[in-house]
TORLO-440690 format. One record per residue (C-alpha): residue number from 1; residue in one letter; x, z, y. Coordinates in steps of 0.1 Angstrom, whole numbers, plus 5000, padded with zeros to 4 digits. Each point is the difference from the previous one (the first is absolute). Last residue first. Layout:
N
NUM:A:X:Z:Y
...
# end
This chain:
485
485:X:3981:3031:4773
484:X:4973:5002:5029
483:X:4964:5004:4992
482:X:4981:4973:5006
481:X:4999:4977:5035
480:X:5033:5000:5006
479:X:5016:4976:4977
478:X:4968:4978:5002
477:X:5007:4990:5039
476:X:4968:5018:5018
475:X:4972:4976:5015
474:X:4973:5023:5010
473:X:5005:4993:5042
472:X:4996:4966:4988
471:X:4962:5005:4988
470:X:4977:4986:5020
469:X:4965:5005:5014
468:X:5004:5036:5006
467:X:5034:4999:5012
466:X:4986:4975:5028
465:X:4973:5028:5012
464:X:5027:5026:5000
463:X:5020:4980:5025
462:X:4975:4995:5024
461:X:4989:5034:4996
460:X:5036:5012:5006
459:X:5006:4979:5029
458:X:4966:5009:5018
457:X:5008:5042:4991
456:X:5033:4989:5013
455:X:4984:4994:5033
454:X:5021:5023:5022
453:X:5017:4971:5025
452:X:4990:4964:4988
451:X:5005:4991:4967
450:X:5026:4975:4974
449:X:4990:4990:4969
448:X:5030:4994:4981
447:X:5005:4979:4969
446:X:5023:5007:4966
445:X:5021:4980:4977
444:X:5008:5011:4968
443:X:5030:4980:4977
442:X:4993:4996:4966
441:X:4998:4962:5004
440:X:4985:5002:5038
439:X:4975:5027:4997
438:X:4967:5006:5023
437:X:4986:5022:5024
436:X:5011:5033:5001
435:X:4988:5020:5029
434:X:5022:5005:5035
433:X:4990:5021:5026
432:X:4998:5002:5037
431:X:4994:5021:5031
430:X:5013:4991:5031
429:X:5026:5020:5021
428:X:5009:4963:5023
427:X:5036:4998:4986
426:X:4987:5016:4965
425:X:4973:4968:4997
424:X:5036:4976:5014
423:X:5023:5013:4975
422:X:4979:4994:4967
421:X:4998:4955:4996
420:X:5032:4997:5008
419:X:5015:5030:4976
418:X:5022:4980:4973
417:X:5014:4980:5033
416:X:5025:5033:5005
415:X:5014:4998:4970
414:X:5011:4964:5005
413:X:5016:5008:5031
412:X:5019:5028:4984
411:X:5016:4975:4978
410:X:5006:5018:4959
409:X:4963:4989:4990
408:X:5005:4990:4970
407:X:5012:5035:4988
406:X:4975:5013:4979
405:X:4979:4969:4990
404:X:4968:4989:5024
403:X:4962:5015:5001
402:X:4973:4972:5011
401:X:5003:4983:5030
400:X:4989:4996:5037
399:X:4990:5037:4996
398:X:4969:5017:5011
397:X:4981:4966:5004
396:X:4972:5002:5027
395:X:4962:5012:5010
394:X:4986:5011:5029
393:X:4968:5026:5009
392:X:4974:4999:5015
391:X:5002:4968:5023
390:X:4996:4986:5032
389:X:5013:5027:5025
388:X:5026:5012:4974
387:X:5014:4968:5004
386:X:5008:5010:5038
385:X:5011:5036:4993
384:X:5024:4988:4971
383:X:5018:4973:5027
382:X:5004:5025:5021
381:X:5019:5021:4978
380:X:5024:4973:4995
379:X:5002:4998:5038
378:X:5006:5035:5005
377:X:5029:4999:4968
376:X:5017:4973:5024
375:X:4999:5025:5031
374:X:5019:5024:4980
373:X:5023:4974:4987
372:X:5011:4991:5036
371:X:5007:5039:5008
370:X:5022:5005:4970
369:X:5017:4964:5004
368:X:5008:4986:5033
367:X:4991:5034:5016
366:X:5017:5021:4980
365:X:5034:4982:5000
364:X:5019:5006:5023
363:X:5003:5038:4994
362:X:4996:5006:4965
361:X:4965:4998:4981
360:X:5001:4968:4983
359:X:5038:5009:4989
358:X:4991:5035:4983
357:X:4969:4983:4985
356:X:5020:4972:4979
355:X:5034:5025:4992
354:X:4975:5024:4987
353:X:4982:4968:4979
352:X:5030:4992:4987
351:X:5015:5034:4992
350:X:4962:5009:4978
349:X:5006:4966:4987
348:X:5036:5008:4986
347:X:4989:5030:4985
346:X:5006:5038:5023
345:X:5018:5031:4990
344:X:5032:4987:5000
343:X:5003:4984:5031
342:X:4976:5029:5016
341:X:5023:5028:4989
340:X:5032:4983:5003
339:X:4991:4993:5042
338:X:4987:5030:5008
337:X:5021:5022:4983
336:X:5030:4978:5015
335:X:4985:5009:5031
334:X:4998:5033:4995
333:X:5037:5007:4987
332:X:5023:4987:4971
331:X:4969:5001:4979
330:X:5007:5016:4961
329:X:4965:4999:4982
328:X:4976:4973:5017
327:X:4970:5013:5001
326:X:4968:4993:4985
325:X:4967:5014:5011
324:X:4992:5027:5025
323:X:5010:5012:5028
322:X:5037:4985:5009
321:X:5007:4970:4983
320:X:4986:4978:5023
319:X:4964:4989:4989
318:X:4984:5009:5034
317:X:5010:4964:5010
316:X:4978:4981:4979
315:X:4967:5002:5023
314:X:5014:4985:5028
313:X:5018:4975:4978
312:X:4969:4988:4980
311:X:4981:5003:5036
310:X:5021:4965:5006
309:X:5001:4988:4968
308:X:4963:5001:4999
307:X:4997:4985:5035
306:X:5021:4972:5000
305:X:4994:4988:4959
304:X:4961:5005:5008
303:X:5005:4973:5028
302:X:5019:4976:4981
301:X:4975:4997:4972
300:X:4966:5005:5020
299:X:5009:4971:5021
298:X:4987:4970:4977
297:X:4968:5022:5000
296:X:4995:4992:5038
295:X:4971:4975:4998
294:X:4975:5021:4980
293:X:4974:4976:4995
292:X:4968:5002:4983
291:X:4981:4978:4972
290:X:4964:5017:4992
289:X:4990:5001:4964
288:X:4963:5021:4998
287:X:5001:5027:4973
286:X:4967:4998:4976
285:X:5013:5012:4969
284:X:5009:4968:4987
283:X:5015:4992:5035
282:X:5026:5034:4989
281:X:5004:4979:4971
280:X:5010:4966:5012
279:X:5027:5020:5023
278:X:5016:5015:4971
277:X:5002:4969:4984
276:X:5020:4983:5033
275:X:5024:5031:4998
274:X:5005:4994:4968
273:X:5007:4961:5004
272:X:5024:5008:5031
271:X:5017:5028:4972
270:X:5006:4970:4981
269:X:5011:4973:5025
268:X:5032:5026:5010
267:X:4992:5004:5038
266:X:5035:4994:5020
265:X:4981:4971:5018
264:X:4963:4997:5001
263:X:4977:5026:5005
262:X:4997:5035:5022
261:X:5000:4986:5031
260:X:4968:4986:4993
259:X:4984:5039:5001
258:X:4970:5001:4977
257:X:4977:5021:5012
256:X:4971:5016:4985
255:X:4969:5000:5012
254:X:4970:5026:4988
253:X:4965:4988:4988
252:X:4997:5017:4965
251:X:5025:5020:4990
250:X:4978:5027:4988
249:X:5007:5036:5000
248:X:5016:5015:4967
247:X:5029:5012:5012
246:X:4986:5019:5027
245:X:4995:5034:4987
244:X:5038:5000:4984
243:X:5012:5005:5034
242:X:4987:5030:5011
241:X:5013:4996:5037
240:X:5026:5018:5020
239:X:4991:5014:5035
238:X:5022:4989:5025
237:X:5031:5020:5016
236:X:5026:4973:5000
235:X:5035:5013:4987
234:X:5033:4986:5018
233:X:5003:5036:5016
232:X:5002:5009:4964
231:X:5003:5037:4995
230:X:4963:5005:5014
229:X:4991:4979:4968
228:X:4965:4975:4997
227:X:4992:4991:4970
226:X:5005:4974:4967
225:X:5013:5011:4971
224:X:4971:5012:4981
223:X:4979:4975:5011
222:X:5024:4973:4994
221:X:5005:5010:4968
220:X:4965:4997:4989
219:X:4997:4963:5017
218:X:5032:4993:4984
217:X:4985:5006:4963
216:X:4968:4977:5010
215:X:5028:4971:5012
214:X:5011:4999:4964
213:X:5031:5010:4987
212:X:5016:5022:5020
211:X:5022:5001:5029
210:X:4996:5022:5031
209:X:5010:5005:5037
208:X:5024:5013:5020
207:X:5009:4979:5036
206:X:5037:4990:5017
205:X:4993:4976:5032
204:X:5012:5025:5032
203:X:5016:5022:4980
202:X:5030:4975:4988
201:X:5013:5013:4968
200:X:4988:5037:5003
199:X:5001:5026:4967
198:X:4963:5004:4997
197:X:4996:5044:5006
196:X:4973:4991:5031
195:X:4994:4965:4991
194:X:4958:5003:5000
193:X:4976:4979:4992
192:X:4981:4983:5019
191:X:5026:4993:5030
190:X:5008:4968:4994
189:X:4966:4978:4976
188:X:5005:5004:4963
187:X:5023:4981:4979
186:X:4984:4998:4968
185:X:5015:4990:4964
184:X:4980:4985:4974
183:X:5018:4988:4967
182:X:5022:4970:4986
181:X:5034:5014:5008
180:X:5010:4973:5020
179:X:4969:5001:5018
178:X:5002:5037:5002
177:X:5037:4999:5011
176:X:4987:4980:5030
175:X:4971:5019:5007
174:X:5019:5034:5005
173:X:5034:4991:5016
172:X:4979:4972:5023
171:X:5024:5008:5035
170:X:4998:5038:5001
169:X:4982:5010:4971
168:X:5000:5030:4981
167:X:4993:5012:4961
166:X:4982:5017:4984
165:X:4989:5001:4965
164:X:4971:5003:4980
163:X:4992:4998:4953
162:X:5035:5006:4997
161:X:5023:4986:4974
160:X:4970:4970:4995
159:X:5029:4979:5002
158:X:4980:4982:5034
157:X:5004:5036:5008
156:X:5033:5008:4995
155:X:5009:4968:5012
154:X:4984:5001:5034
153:X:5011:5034:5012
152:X:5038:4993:4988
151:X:5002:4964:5021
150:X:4987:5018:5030
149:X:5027:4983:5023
148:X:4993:4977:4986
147:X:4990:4973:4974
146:X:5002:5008:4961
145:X:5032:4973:4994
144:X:5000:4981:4973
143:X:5027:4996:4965
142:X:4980:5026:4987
141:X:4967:4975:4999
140:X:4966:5015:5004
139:X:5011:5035:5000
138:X:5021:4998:5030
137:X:5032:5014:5004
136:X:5010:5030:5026
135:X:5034:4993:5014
134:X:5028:5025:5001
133:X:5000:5038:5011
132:X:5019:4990:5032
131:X:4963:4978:5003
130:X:5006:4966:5021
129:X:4991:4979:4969
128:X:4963:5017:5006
127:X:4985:4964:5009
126:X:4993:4997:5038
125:X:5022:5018:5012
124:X:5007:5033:5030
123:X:4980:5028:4987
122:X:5027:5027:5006
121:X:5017:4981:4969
120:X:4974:4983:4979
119:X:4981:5021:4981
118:X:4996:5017:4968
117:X:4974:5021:4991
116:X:4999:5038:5002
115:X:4980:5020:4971
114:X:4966:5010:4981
113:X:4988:5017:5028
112:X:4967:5015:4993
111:X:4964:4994:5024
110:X:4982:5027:5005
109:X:4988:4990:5037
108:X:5020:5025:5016
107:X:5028:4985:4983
106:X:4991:4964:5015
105:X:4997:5017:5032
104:X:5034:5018:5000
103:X:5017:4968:4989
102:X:4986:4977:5025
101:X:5010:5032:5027
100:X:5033:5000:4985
99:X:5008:5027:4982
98:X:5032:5025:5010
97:X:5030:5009:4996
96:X:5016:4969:4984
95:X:5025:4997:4976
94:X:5030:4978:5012
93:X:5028:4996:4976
92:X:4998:4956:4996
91:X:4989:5002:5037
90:X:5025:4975:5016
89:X:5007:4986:4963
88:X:4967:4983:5009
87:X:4968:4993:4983
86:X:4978:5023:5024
85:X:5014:5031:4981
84:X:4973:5027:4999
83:X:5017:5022:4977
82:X:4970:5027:4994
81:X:4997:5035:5013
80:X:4973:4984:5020
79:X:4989:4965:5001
78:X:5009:4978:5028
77:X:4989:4968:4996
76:X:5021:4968:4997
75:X:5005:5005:4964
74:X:4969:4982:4994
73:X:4977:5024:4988
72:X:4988:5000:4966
71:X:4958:5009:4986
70:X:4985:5020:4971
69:X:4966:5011:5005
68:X:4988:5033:4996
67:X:4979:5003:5024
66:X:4998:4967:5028
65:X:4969:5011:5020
64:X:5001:5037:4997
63:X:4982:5023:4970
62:X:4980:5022:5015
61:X:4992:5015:4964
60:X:5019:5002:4965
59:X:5042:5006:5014
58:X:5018:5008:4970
57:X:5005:4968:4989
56:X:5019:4991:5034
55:X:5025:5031:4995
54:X:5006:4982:4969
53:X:5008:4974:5014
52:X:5017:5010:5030
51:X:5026:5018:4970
50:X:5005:4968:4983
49:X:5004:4978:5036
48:X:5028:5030:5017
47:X:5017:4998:4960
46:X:4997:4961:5003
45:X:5014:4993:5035
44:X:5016:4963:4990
43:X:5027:4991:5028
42:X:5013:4969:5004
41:X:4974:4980:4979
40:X:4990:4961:5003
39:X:5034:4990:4982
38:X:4980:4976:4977
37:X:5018:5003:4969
36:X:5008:5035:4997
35:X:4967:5007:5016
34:X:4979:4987:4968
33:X:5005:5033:4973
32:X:5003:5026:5022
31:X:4973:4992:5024
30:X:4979:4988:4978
29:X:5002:5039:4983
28:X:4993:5010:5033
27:X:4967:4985:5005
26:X:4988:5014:4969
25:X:5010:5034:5007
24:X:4981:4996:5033
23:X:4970:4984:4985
22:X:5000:5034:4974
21:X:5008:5022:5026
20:X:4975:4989:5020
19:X:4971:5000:4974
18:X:4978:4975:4985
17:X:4962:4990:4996
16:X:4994:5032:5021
15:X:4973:4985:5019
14:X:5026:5003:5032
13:X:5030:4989:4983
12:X:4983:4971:4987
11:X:4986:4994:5032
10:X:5034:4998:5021
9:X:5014:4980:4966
8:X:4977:4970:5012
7:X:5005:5004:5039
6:X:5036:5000:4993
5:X:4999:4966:4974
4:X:4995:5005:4965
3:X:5028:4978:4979
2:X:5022:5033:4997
1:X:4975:5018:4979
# end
């Protein structure tokens, strides 16, 4: 029953094909027999899931949109009377009071939380390695990274651990783990849904949103996630769609754009080729080809790494050993609290990127970097508004290459180049997501379609459309695809 998709085990549930506590116990018995190797897990909830279930079961009429459905959180979200760790030492002990507001809705909508995933520490990577817990593997070669920061989210459900995840993206942490991952990830557009009870990494770009298997599944997820929250003063009061009822419109006589910035060098030749079959597909069903520019993507690099760092170390500093979280046990005095705390609570990149945003923002040195970035991520968002005027919607690479080996990447720079094709859609609070769209060896590689303001329900059609007429996003290496050993 893994092999069903969300929307698939949603109606078996609902004809009464299967139960929750049955798909639950199943789930968790993947859980303890695959984790082990893929590191996906920090916390697993299964007494809280078991006892949801059931309660689930019990539950015959007004049945809510995601009942009985077994789903993780990416350990980002605060979930109550459970460790909500962000995937630092900082809050290795830290159990939060409350639900976040993605939490809370996905609750309300009888969903069961099967467990925390892994993550890259307070977000900050692009290939879980940053984790204090350790690196999350991925299932299509162990040796690989998952992508990040939502490494966790997209493994356990590209392992079929999890038939939904979360997970957040601040600079491509959702699509980019799906394409490494070989599954559909959405970044929706700022401000749709909420980040009241989202740990912040840098609150001006940081957005929830879902992975799942097919671009169908994310559309239901969406809906239950998506909202307007008094909590958030982020949050834009709009009316959220249904989704699913859209899927199946036709294609037929929309653009697309294809942005020439985003070909040529630093491209590996076979996701170029992918990206080029996806496009002969979407003209297949009636999408027009229109070449755009978007001149100022060679400056979405250095201009995220200014102003993420730089609300990285606003948003950092409440972890001082004095509230909440780890502190450091014998001080000399307050400073030294300060100081041991935060030196031992914190990874290497958490420090960097601290040490990054602290300088940008000191006295001096606003203006020539803070303030100049600032004006940089107008232009890049300028650039969106203009294509937007010619076309419905754009298409791109989600990653200039396929997954890479645990530890490869040891140069920050390098790191940083995994997300060139992300940065710039969260720099302008786009929507985008990422769909599989072909293999290199073993390897997946995955394509983003890329929306104007609030038109996921475009992106998701789209998307759906080309899931319908291929079948990457049902590619599974063989070890996971049965039941597990």
């Amino acid at each position: 029953m893994h092999n069903l998709t969300l929307t698939q085990l949603r109606e078996a549930i609902n004809k009464g094909e299967i139960s929750s506590e049955e798909l639950t116990k199943h789930y968790l018995t993947r859980i303890r027999k695959a984790d082990s190797n893929l590191n996906a897990f920090i916390t697993v909830t299964e007494e809280l899931a078991l006892a949801a279930a059931k309660k689930a079961d019990q539950q015959k009429d007004n049945r809510p949109l995601l009942h009985g459905l077994p789903i993780a959180h990416k350990d980002i979200f605060c979930t109550k009377g459970i460790k909500t760790s962000c995937g630092s030492k900082m809050l290795d002990n830290f159990i939060a009071p409350y639900d976040a507001t993605v939490v809370e809705r996905f609750t309300n909508s009888g969903a069961i939380l099967l467990g925390k995933t892994n993550m890259d520490e307070f977000a900050m990577g692009s290939s879980n390695e940053t984790s204090y817990y350790g690196p999350t593997r991925n299932l299509w070669d162990l040796n690989t990274v998952p992508g990040g920061s939502s490494g966790g989210s997209a493994a356990v459900v590209a392992a079929w651990l999890a038939p939904a995840s979360t997970g957040t993206d601040t600079g491509g942490s959702i699509r980019q783990p799906a394409a490494l991952c070989g599954i559909t990830g959405l970044k929706p557009t700022y401000g749709r849904v909420s980040r009241f009870g989202m740990i912040a990494f840098a609150s001006s770009l940081d957005q929830g949103g879902p992975f799942a298997q097919t671009a169908e599944d994310c559309a239901l997820l969406l809906e239950a996630m998506a909202g307007f929250d008094p909590k958030d003063s982020t949050s834009i009061d709009k009316p959220v769609p249904h989704y699913q009822q859209s899927l199946n419109d036709s294609l037929e006589g929309l653009t697309m754009g294809l942005p020439k910035e985003f070909l040529g060098k630093g491209l590996d030749s076979t996701v170029e080729q992918s990206l080029q079959e996806t496009i002969k597909m979407f003209e297949k069903l009636g999408v027009k080809i229109k070449e755009v520019s978007l001149p100022h993507t060679h400056l979405a690099v250095p201009t995220y790494y200014v102003i993420a760092p730089a609300e990285c170390s606003s948003n950092l500093a409440r972890y001082d050993g004095v509230r909440f979280g780890f502190r450091h046990p014998d001080p000399k005095n307050l400073e030294d609290l300060y100081k041991q705390t935060r030196t031992q609570g914190f990874g290497n990149e958490v420090k960097r990127r601290i040490l990054m945003g602290t300088y940008v923002l000191s006295s001096g040195y606003y203006d020539a970097y803070y303030l100049k970035a600032q004006q940089v991520r107008q232009l890049i968002a300028n650039d969106f508004k203009e294509a937007f005027k010619e076309v419905d919607f754009i298409i791109g690479p989600t990653t200039p290459t396929p997954t890479f080996p645990i530890g490869e990447k040891a140069d920050p720079i390098s790191m940083y180049l995994c997300d060139l094709y992300t940065i710039n859609i969260n720099l302008a609070g786009l929507p985008a997501l990422s769909i599989p769209a072909g293999l290199k060896g073993n390897l997946p590689i995955g394509v983003q379609l890329i929306g104007n303001h609030f038109e996921e329900a475009r992106l998701l059609n789209a998307a759906h459309q080309f899931q319908q007429n291929t079948d990457w996003h049902q590619q599974t290496p063989e070890a996971f695809k049965g039941d597990i050993a």
